[in-house]
Every structure is written in structure tokens, then in C-alpha cells.
N, C-alpha and C positions, 0 to 999 in steps of 0.2 A: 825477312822478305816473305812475302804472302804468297803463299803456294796453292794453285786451283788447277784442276782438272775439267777438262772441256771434254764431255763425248760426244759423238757426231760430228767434231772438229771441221771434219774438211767439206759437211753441209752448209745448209743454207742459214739456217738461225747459230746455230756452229761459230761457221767461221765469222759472222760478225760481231757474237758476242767479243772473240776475241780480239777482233779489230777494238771495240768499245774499252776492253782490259788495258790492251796495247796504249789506248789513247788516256789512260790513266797510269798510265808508267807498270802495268803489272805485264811481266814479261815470262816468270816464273809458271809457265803454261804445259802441262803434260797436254797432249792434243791424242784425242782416242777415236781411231774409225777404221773401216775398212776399206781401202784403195784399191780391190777388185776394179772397181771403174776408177782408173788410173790420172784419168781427168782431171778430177774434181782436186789434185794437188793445188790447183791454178788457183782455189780459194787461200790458201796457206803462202801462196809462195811471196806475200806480200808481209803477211804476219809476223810476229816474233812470239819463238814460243821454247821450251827447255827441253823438251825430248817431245818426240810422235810413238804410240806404243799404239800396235796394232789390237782391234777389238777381241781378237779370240785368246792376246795374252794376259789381258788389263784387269778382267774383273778377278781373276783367282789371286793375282799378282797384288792389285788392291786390297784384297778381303788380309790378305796374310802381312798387308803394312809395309809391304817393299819402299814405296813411295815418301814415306818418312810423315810429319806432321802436312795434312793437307788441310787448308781451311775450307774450300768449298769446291763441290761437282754440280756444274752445272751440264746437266743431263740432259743432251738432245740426241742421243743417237736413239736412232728408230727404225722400223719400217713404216714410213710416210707414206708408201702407196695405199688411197684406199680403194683403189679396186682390184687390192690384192685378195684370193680367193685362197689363199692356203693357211688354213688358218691355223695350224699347227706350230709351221716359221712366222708366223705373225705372233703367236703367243709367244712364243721362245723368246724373240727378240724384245717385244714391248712390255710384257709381264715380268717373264719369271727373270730374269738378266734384269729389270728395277727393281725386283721383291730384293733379289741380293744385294744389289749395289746399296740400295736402303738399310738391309740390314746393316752392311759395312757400314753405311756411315756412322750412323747409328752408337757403333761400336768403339771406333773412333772418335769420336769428339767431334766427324766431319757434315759441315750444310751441306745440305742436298737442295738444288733448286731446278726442278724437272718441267717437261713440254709433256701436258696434258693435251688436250686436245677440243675445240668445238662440237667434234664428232661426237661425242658423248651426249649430245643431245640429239641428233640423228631427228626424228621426225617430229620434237616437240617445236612450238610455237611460243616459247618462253624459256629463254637461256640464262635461266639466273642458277646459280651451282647448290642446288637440291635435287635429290634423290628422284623429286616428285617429277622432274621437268627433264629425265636423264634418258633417253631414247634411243639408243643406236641402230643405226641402218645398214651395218655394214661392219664383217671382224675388225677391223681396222678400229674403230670407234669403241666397240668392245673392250678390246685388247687395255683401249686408254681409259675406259672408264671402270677397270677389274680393279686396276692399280691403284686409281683413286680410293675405290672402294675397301681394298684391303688397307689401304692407312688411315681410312674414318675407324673401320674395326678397330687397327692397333693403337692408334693415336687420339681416337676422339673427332667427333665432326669437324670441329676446325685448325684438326691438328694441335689440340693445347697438351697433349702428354708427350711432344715429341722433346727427348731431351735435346737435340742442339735442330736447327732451323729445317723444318721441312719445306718448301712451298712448291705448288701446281699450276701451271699456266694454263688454264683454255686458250691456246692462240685461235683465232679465227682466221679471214684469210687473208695469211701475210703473203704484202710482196714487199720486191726491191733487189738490190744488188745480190750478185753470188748464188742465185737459183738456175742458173744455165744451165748445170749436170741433169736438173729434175725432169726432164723430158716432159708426157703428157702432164705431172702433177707440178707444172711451173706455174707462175697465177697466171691471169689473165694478161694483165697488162705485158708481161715477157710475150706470149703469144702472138697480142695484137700489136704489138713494137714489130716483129718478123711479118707479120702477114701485111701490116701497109708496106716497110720495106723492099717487101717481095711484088707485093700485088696491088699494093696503091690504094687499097680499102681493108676494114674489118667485119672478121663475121662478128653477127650474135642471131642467139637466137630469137624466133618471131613470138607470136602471144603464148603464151601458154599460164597455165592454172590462175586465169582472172589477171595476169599482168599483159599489157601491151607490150609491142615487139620492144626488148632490150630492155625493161623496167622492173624486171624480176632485180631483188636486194639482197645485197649481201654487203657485211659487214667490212670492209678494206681497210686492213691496218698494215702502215708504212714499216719496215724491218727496224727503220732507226729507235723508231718508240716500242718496239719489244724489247730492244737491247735495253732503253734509256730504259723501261721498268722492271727488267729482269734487275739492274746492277742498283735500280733503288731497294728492293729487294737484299741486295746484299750490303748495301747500304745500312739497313736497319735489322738487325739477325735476330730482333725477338718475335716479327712478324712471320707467321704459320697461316699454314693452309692453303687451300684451290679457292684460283681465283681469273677471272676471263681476263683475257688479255686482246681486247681489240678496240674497236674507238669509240664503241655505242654509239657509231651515227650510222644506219643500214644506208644504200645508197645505191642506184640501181646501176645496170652493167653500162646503161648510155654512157652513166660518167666519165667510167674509165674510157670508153673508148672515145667518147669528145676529148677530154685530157692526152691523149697518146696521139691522136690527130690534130688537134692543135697547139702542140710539143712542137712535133716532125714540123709542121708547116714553120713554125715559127724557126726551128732551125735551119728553116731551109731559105728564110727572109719573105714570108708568105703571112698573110694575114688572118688572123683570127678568125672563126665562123662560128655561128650562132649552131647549136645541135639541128636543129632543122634542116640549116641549110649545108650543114656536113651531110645528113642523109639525102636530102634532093641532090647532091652532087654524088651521090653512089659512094660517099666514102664510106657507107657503112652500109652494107649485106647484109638483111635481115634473114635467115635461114627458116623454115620448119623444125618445127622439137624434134628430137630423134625419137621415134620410140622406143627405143631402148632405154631411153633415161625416164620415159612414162612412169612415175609412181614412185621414185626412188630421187626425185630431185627435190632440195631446199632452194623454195624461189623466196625465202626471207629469210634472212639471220641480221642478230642485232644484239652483241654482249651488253649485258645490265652489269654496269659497273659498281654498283651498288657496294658491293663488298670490298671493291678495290680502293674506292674513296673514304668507302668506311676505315680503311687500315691506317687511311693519311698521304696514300697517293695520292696525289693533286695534277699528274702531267696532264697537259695538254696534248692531244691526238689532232696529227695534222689530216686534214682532209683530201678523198679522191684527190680534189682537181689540185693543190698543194705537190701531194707526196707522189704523185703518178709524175706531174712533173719533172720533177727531181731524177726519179729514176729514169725517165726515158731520156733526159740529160746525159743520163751516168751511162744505160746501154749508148747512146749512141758514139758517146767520147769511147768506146772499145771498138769502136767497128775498123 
């Protein structure tokens, strides 16, 4: 039987991978996190998995082989906030707690298939996973781009000296199911689901750096096809190395919230509207930039899959108006 370890288990990319193992019959699931916020069980409580081991017992416990033959760790536990300013617990958690867990696997025989981060490019204008294009804006983004960096050191740029399977995901910004625990850093689309619920329109924000109001871009990739290319990944164990994981199609914020507005309407037996005519009906708020976020915001992202296609990935990435769907389906069958 195949035996995998999930950390970050009872988050967001987490618990779905598991759902994805689950829907392949692997049931054999050590699930790794910390339940401080007590919640976030509601992700697991649907899953099947072989034991839950809390994070502060896991990695000494792993390093010393308690666990027995484990074929892969697929590592999402993190500190995901990036406007965490401590950068000290930001390093502990994202660094040096993967320097180990790496070495263990390493040591073991065991894959390692880790959540990098977009953030590693922070204020470039070209997300292709070179050194040249690597920018962080913020520790959080650091912390994920240390990590990459010391496995080019030890492993070689593309990871070719890694003796059993290393690989790096830049996720970009994933939404979908099982992000509820994440408060401000839930995507968009969870936000603006609650805010028509609540209020009957959505904000965005208005012009800012050369884009009209709500046309600033960001890359939106659906939770299902991180999972589907995380387990193609495992799928194939000779493929190594960082590699982005979002839809290479950039796509501006109107979409999501036309998508989430004409979701709700249509579950409500209401008709479709053209974006236009959702904003001349106030369903959409167009706000002032904050200045706060003045100089510190990406109003484009857009992963080059370049290298992901080059490996023999082929998935198809489903689009905003697609995958936004879906999921506002899915929140509202919870409500």
C-alpha cells in the first residue's frame, strides 16, 4: 500500500490534495498541521486518512523513520500570510522546517513535492522561474524563494542531482473549496461570494497603475487543477524541479466578480448580465486604491508555463468564468 504524508493537511491546497489521493483509492494518509485554529478540522472531517500527527511532533519523528517506508510528502504546510511581518516565524516555519524535511527525504528514499510560491517574483514583470525574474516584495515571498534557492545550490538548477523526486510549485492565485479558515488571505472570489450575499454587490478596486476600474490581472487558477497537476507530478517520479502552477491566462478582477454575480443570480432563477450592465445596476462597487497598498501591489501576473509543458504536462486549465462558477456552486450548496 502507498504511503504519503500530507502537511498542511487540514489547509487549503492540503486538504484537497487529499480529497484527490482519497478519489484515487490512497487512503494511507499521515495528515500533518496545527489545529490551534480548531476549525479548520471541517476540511478533514470528510477525508480518509491513517493517523493526524500534530506539526511540532512530525518532523523529528519523520527525520528518525518512525513512519516506516513513506513514498511521498507532499508539503503545503506554511505560513501563507503575506502580510506577515515577523520574519523570524516566517523563516522557522517556511525555511528551515523544509531545509529538514528535505534533507529527510532525501535520506529516505522519500518524494518530496513542495508549495513554492508566485511570491517569489514579487515586483517582476516576467514570471518565468529564473533567478533573473525572482523579486520579492515581502518575507513571505522570501522565505519561498530561500528554499528554492538552496535546492538549486544542492541539487543543480533543475533539480537533476536530486536522488528520489524533488518538485516546486509556484502556485499563483488559487481559489476554490476549503479556503474558509483563511480569513483576509482567502481569494477573491470566497470574499466577493459573502459580500453579494451580504450586500447585494461587490467591491473592487477603481483605476489604478494604467488599469481601469477592476481590470488590474491576475492569474486565477481553480484548486482542482493544482491538485490534478500536483498528483501528475506524482504520477511521473522522474520529473524534478520548480515549476509555476497556475493557468497562464492573466485575467482581470471584473471576471471574477461578473462570474460570482452571475453564478448567484442564476441560482437564484435570474438572468444573466452582460459586465456593463452588472456595473450600471451597482452590482459592482468600484472603490478608490488604498494607499496603503500604493507601490506594493501586482496589478499583472501571468505563470509561463513554459517549463511545465516542457516536462509533458499537457492539463488543460479551466477558466475564471469556468472554475469561478463551480466554486460559487459549491460555497453556496454549504450555506
Amino acid at each position: 500500500m502507498t504511503r504519503v504524508v500530507v502537511t498542511g493537511a487540514a489547509g487549503f491546497i492540503g486538504s484537497n490534495i487529499i480529497k484527490g489521493l482519497n478519489a484515487r483509492g490512497i487512503d494511507d494518509i499521515i495528515a500533518v498541521d496545527d489545529l490551534s485554529q480548531g476549525d479548520k478540522f471541517r476540511n478533514l472531517a470528510d477525508l480518509q486518512i491513517a493517523d493526524y500527527v500534530d506539526l511540532d511532533d512530525f518532523y523529528l519523528s519523520f527525520d528518525e523513520g518512525r513512519y516506516g517506508k513513506v513514498e511521498a510528502v507532499f508539503h503545503e504546510g506554511a505560513c501563507s500570510d503575506t502580510m506577515e511581518q515577523d520574519g523570524k516565524y516566517m523563516m522557522d516555519n517556511n525555511y528551515t522546517l523544509s531545509c529538514e524535511l528535505f534533507q529527510a527525504c532525501q535520506q529516505q528514499g522519500t518524494r518530496l513535492l513542495y508549495a513554492s510560491s508566485a511570491a517569489t517574483y514579487g515586483g517582476s514583470d516576467t514570471f518565468r522561474e529564473e533567478s533573473a525574474f525572482e523579486r520579492p516584495l515581502n518575507v513571505y515571498g522570501y522565505s519561498k524563494l530561500l528554499f528554492d534557492q538552496r535546492l538549486r545550490r544542492e541539487l543543480g538548477k533543475d533539480f537533476e542531482k536530486a536522488k528520489t523526486q524533488v518538485v516546486g510549485f509556484r502556485y499563483f492565485n488559487v481559489y476554490g473549496p476549503r479556503e474558509q479558515h483563511k480569513g483576509r488571505m482567502a481569494s477573491v472570489a470566497f470574499h466577493q461570494f459573502n459580500q453579494f450575499k451580504a450586500e447585494g454587490r461587490v467591491k473592487l478596486f477603481g483605476e489604478y497603475g494604467g488599469y481601469a476600474q477592476g481590470e488590474q490581472m491576475r492569474d486565477f487558477v481553480f484548486v482542482d487543477d493544482v491538485v490534478t497537476v500536483n498528483l501528475w507530478f506524482f504520477d511521473h517520479p522522474t520529473k524534478s524541479g520548480v515549476f509555476n502552477l497556475g493557468s497562464g491566462r492573466a485575467q482581470p478582477f471584473n471576471d471574477v466578480a461578473h462570474a460570482v454575480v452571475n453564478t448567484l443570480r442564476g441560482l437564484n432563477g435570474e438572468a444573466s448580465l452582460s459586465l456593463a450592465d452588472v456595473a450600471a445596476r451597482g452590482l459592482i462597487e468600484y472603490i478608490p486604491f488604498p494607499d496603503a497598498l500604493r507601490g506594493k501591489y501586482q496589478c499583472y501576473t501571468q505563470a509561463d508555463l513554459g517549463a511545465l509543458r516542457a516536462a509533458g504536462c499537457d492539463h488543460a486549465f479551466a477558466d475564471v468564468q469556468t472554475g469561478v462558477a463551480k466554486y460559487v456552486q459549491w460555497l453556496a450548496s454549504q450555506a
